[in-house]
C-alpha positions as a printed Julia matrix, in Angstrom:
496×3 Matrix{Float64}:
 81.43  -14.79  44.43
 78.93  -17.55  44.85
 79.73  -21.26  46.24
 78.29  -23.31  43.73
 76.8   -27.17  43.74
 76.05  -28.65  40.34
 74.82  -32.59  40.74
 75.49  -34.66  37.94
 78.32  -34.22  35.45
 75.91  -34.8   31.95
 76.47  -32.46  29.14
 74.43  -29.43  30.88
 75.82  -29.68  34.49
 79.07  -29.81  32.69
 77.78  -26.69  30.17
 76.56  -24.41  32.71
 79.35  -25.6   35.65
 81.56  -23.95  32.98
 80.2   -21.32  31.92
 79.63  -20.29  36.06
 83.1   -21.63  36.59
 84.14  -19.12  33.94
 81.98  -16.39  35.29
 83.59  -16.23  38.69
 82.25  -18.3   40.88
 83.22  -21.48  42.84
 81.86  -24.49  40.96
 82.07  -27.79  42.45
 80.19  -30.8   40.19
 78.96  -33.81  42.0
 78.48  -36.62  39.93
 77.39  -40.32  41.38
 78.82  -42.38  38.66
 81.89  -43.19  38.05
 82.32  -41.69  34.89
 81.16  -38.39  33.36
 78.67  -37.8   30.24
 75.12  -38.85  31.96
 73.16  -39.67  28.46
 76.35  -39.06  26.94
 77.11  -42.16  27.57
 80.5   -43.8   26.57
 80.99  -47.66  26.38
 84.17  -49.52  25.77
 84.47  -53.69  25.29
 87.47  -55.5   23.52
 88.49  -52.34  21.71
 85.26  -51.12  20.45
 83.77  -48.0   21.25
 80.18  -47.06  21.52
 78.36  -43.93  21.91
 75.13  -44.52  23.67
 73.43  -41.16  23.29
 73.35  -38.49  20.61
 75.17  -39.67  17.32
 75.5   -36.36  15.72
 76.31  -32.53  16.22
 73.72  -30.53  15.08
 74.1   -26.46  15.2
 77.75  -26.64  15.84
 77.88  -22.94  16.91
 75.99  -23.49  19.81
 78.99  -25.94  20.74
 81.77  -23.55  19.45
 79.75  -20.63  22.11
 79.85  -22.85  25.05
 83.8   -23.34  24.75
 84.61  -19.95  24.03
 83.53  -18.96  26.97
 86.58  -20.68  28.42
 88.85  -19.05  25.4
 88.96  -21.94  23.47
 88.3   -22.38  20.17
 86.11  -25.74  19.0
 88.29  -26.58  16.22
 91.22  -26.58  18.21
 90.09  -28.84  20.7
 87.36  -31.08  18.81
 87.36  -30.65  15.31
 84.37  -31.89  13.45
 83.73  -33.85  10.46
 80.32  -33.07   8.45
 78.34  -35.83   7.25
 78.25  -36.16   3.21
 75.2   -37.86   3.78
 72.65  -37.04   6.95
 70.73  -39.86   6.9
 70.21  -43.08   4.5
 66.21  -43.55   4.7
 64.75  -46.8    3.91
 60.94  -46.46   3.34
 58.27  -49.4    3.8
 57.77  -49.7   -0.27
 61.49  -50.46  -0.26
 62.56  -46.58  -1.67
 66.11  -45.54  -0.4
 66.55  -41.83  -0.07
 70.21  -41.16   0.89
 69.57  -37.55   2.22
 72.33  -34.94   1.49
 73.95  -33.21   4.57
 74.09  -29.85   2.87
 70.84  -28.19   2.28
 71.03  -27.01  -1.11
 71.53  -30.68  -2.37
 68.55  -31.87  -0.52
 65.64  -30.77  -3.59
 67.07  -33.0   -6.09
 67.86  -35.76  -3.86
 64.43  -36.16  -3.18
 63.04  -35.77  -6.83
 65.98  -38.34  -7.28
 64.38  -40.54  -5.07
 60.59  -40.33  -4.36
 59.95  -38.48  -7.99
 59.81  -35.22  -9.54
 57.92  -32.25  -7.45
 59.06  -33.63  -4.09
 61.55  -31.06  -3.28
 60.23  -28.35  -4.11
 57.15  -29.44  -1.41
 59.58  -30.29   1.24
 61.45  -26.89   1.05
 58.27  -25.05   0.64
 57.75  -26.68   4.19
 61.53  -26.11   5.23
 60.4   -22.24   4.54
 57.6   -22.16   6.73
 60.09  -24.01   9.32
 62.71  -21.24   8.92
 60.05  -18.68   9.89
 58.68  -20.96  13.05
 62.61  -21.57  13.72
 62.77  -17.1   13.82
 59.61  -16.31  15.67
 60.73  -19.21  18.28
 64.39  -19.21  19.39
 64.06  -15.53  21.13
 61.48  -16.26  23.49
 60.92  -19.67  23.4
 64.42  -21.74  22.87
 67.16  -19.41  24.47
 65.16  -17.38  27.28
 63.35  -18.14  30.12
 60.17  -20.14  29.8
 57.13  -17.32  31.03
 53.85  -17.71  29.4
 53.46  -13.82  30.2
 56.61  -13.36  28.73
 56.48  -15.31  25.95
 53.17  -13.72  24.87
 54.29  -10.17  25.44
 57.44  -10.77  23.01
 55.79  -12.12  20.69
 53.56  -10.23  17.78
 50.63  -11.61  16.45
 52.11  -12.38  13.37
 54.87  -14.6   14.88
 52.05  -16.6   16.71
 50.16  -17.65  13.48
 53.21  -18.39  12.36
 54.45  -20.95  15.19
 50.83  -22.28  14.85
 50.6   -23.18  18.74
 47.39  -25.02  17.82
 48.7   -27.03  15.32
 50.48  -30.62  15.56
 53.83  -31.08  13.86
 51.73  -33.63  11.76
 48.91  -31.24  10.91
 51.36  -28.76   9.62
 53.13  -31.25   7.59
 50.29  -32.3    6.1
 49.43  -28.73   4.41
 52.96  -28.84   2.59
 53.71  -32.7    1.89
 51.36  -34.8    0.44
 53.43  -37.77  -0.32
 53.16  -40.31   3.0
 57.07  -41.03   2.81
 57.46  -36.81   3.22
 55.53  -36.99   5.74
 57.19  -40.43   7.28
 60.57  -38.39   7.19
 59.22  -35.21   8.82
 56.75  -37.36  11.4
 60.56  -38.77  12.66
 61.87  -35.3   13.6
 59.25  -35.3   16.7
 61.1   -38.33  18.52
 63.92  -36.25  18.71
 62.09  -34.19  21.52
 60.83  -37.9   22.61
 57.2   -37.23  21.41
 54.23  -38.38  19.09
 54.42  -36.08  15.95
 50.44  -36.82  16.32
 50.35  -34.88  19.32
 53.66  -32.69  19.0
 53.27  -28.85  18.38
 54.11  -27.37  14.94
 56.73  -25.67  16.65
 59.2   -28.99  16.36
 59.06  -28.1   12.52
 62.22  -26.03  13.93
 64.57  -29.0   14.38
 64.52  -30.31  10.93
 65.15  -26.93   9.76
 68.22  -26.43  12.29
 69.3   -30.06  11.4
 69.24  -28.86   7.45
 70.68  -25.66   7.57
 73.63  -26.11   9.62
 74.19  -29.85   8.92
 74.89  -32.68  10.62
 78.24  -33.43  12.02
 80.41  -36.22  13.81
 83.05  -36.04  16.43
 86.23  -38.42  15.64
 86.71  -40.87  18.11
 83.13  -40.44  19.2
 80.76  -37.89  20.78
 81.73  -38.36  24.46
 84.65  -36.41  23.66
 82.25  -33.7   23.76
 81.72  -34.21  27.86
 85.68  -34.67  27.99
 86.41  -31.73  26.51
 84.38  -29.53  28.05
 85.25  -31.41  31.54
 88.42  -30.06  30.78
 88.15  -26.68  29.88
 86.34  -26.51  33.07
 89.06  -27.98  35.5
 91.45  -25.91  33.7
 89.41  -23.01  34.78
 90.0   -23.61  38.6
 86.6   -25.85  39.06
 86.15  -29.19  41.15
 84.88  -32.06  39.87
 84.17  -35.78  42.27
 82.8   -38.6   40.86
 81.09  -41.5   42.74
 79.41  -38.64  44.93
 75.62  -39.2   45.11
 73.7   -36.89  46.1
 70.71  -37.54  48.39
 68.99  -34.64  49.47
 68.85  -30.66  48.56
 68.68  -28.66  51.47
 66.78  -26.08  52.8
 67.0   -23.54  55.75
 64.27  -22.13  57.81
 63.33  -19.84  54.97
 63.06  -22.88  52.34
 65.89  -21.6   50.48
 68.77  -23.81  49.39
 71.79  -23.9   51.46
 73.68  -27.15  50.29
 73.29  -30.64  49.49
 73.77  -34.07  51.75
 75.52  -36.4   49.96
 75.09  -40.55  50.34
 77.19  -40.93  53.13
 75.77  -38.19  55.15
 78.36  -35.85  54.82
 76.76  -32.18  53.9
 78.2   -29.47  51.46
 77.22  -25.77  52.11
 76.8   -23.82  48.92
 74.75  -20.58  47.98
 73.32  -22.39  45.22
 72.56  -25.48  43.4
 72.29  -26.23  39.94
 70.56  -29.83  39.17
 71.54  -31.4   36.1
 69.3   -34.78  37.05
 66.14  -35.76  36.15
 63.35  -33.25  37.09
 61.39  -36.02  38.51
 64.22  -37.07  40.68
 64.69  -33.59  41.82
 61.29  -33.06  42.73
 60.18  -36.34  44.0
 63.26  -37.32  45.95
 65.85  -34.82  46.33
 64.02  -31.74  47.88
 61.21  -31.38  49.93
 59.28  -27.73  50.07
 55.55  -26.75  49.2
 56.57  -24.96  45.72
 58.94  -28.86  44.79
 55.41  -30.58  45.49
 53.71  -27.67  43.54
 56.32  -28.21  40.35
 55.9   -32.19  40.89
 52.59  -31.92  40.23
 52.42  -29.67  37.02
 54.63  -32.28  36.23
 52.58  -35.33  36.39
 50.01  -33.58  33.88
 52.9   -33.98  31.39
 53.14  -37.05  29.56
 56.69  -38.6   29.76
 58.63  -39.22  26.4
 59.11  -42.15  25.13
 62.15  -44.56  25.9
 64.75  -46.38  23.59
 66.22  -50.37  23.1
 69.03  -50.44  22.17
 71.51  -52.99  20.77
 75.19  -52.4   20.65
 76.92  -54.42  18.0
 80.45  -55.18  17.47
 81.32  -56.58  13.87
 83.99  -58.08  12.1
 83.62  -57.85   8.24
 79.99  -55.17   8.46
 78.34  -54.66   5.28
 80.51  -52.36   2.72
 79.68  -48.67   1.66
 77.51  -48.56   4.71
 76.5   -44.65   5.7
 77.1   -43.18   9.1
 73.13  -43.31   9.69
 70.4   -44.94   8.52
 66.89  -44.96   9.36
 65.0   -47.89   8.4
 61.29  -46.93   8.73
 58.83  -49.97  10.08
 55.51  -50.22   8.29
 52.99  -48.34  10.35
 54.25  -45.51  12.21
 50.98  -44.65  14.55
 50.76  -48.41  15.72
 54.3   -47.54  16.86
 53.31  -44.33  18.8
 50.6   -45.92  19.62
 52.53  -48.95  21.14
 55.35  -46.55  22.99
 53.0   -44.45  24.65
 50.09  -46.78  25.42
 47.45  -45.19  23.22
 44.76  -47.6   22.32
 45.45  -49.95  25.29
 48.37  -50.69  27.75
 51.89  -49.43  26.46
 53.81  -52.21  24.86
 57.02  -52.84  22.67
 56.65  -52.57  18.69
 55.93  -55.28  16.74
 57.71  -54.14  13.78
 59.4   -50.64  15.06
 61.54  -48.31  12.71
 65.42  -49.11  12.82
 67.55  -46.57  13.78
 70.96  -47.4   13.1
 74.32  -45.18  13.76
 77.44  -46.93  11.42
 80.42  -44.45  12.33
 83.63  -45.16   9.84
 86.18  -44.15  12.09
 89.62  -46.17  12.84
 89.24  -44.87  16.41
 86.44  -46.4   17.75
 87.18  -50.05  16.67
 89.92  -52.67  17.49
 91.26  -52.31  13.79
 90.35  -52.72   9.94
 87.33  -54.68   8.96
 85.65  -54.24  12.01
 82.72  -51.76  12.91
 81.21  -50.44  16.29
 77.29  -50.1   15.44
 74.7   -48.36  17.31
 71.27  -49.62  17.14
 68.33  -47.87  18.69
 64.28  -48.14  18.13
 61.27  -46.09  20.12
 60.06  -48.12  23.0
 58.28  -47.53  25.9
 59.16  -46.1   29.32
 60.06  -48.92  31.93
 57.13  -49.35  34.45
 56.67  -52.67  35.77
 53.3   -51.77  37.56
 51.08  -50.68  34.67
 53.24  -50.96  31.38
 56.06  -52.97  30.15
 58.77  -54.42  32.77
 61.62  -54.29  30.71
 63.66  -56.86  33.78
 61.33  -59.18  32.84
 63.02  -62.76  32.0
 64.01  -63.05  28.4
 61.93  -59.86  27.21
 65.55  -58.38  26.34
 67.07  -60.81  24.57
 64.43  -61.89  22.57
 63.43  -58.35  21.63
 67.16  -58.1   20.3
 66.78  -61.07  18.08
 63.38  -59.38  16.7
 65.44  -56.34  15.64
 67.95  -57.74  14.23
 65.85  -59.5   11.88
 63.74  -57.24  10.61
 67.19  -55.24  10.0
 68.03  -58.34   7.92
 64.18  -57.87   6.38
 65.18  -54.57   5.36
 67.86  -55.32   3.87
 70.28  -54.63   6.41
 71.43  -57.77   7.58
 74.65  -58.47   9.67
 74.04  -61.35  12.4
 76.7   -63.63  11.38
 79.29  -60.83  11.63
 78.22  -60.25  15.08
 81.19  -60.8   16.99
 79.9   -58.82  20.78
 76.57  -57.53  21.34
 75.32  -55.39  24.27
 71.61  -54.66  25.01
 70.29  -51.31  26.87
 66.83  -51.79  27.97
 64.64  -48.74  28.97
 65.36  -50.2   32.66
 68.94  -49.47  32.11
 69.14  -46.64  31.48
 66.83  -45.85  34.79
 69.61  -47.44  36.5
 72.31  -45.47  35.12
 71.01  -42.03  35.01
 68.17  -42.43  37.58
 65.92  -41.25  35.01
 62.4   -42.18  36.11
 61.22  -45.28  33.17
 64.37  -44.32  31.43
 62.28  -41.66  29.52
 65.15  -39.93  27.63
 63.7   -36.41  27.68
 61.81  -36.09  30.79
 58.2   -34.97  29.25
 57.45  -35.32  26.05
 56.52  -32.27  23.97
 52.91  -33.98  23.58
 50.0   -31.47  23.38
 50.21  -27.6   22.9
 50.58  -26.53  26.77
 53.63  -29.22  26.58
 56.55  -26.34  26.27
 54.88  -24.78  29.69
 54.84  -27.85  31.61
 58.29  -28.75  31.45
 59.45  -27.58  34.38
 61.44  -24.16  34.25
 65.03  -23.09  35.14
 64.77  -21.16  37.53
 63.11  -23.65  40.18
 60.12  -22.56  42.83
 62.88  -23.51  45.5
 64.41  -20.34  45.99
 68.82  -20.67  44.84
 67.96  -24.12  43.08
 68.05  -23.83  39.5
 67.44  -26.71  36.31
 69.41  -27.65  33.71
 69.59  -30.01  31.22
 67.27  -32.5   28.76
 64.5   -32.63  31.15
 63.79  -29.03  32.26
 63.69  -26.2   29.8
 64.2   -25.41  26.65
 64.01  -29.58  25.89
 66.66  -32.42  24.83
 69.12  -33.03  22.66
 72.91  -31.78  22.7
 72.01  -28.31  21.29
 69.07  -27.99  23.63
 70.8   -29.01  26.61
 73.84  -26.61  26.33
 71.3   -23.74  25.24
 69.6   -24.23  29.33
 72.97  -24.03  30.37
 73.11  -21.13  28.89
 69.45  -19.81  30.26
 70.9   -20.68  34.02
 74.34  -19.32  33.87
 72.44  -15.84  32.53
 69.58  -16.44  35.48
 72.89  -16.37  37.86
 74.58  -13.89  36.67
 78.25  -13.45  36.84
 80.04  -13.29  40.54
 80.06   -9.89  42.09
């Protein structure tokens, strides 16, 4: 039986504290806020409720694996609700697509919509997806990262298929020739944080996953999803203290870790330690040892993903019939990459961004009828006062917020004078909150084909420190981050 440190109580220290929890060992999670969930972030005002991360469940199973390896059973303890509709999408000629959450409804949506012969292009993509989604989970998405590994898994025939030297837009453009296609598929690479430009053809995975299994809410919000896997975790014997920061990894005389020394200098032995912060963090500040400078550096050759604004809106009287998400696309999509990741000159905010906007209709999450707790979130860039945008920067915030909401109200979405609360989350904030370097919210992007091997690995050069979580491999998102839970709790192994 192993003591075991995991710092910071986000969805995979919580994930793989669990699963070790579950697997034997002594788990203790160390989290230095005062609340649990990381970029699962929960926030409550005058009886609203706001997620502040992800907004939807996508490949539930992964979800329903995680708890039952604490015997529980997902819909027991957090049944889900699947979305009717995935997505409203408004494009920039004004054409609404509202896009069916079930997969065999999604062809005549879109000949519905955009005109006849649409669908069938976009599943003849969603095929070659399926195939990418096959050849890529095994070695790729639920092992290991290796390039030596990766290469002798995989047959020849599985590596024209993933198309390693292909962008996500490049392969997009052999199946969809119709630029709002290809405006709905480009949007699938900022779920990894990255330019679809520059993304690998690999991402056409996610809208595949996203389409085949559907997209799904959690009533009374998605931070349940920390809670209840918090629970299942205490119930299991582990320890969990919050407001414990944790300032340094140690190492002994042999580099390898022995425990961590928290903020007020008080030291906790442990065999291992699993770090569920930002790989940045880890490497730059927390531990100090040839092979952390070695990993900080591959690092650095790794462009970071992008950040996001966001505006949190409490409403009395919002708009009727409104969808649980809608994506309102701005007019010209590569001035936006361009803008987020400084491409063409310094990195600055959109002018005219796309409008992401989560609507949940659920009696929980609001002070009572007539009243709506709206999530509103566009691409921005990383927070970096010294050579980018300074997001502190007097009245940037505010008057960014006003921009959004008006071209919202442009696009036909318009709901200032029902704006009872609002809260704005800069890029800066959410460095602050998670002490994730610019507030990039998945460490690296996957820019560029070598992307995938540059994100730094589980199993860390630090010999008994190990990853986990949006920033280190497989990626982010919710199913991502519970899948490198996952990856470390088999890299452990169970307690002998």
């Amino acid at each position: 039986m192993s003591s075991i440190v995991v710092i910071g109580a986000g969805v995979g220290g919580l994930a793989a504290a669990l699963r070790l929890q579950a697997a034997g060992h002594r788990v203790t999670v160390l989290e230095q806020a005062p609340e649990i969930g990381g970029k699962l972030g929960v926030i409550r005002h005058d009886g609203f409720v706001f997620d502040t991360g992800p907004s939807l469940v996508t490949m539930p199973h992964i979800l329903a694996e995680l708890l039952a390896c604490a015997d529980r059973r997902l819909d027991d303890v957090l049944p889900l609700t699947r979305l009717d509709v995935a997505a409203r999408y408004r494009f920039p000629d004004g054409t609404r697509l509202d896009l069916p959450g079930e997969l065999a409804r999604i062809p005549q949506a879109l000949d519905r919509a955009l005109g006849p012969g649409r669908g069938d292009q976009w599943m003849a993509f969603l095929a070659r997806a399926r195939s990418i989604w096959a050849a890529s989970r095994g070695p790729f998405l639920e092992s290991p990262i290796d390039p030596r590994v990766v290469v002798r898994q995989s047959r020849p025939s599985d590596l024209m298929t993933i198309a390693p030297w292909r962008s996500l837009r490049g392969l997009g453009g052999r199946y969809l020739d119709d630029p709002r296609l290809a405006m709905l598929l480009d949007r699938y690479a900022t779920y990894t944080g990255s330019d679809p430009r520059r993304a690998p053809a690999a991402l056409a995975a996610v809208p595949w996953t996203e389409q085949a299994w559907g997209s799904w809410y959690v009533p009374g919000g998605l931070g349940l999803i920390a809670e209840v896997v918090r629970d299942s975790f205490l119930d299991h014997g582990g320890v969990l203290e919050l407001d414990a920061t944790v300032e340094g990894i140690e190492t002994d005389t042999l580099g390898r870790v022995h425990g961590v020394t928290l903020a007020d200098g008080t030291f906790r032995p442990a065999d291992l330690v699993v770090a569920n912060a930002d790989a940045r963090q880890v490497y730059d500040h927390l531990v100090w040892t040839p092979g952390a400078d070695r990993a900080a550096a591959r690092m650095r050759r790794a462009t970071p993903s992008l950040a996001g604004f966001v505006i949190l809106l409490a409403l009395d009287d919002p708009p009727a019939a409104t969808p649980h998400h809608q994506v309102l696309f701005g007019d010209d999509y590569d001035d936006e990459f361009d803008s987020v990741f400084g491409f063409g000159g310094p990195a600055r905010p959109v002018a005219r961004p796309t409008v992401y906007i989560s609507a949940p209709e659920d009696p929980a999450i609001v002070p009572g009828p007539g009243t709506g707790s709206w999530f509103v979130l566009v691409n921005a860039p990383r927070h970096d006062p010294d050579g980018g945008v300074d997001w502190d920067a007097p009245g940037l915030a505010a008057d960014y917020a006003d921009r959004i909401l008006g071209l919202m109200a442009e696009r036909g979405v318009d709901v200032r004078s029902s704006i009872r609360h609002q809260i704005v989350m800069t890029p800066a904030d959410l460095e602050r909150r998670t002490r994730t370097p610019g507030g990039s919210i998945y460490g690296s992007s996957s820019n560029g084909p070598r992307a995938a091997f540059l994100r730094p690995r589980n199993a860390s050069p630090v010999p008994g420190l190990y990853l986990v979580g949006g920033s280190a491999h497989p990626g982010g998102g919710l199913p991502l981050v519970m899948l490198s839970a996952k990856i470390v709790a088999g890299l452990i192994g169970p307690a002998t």
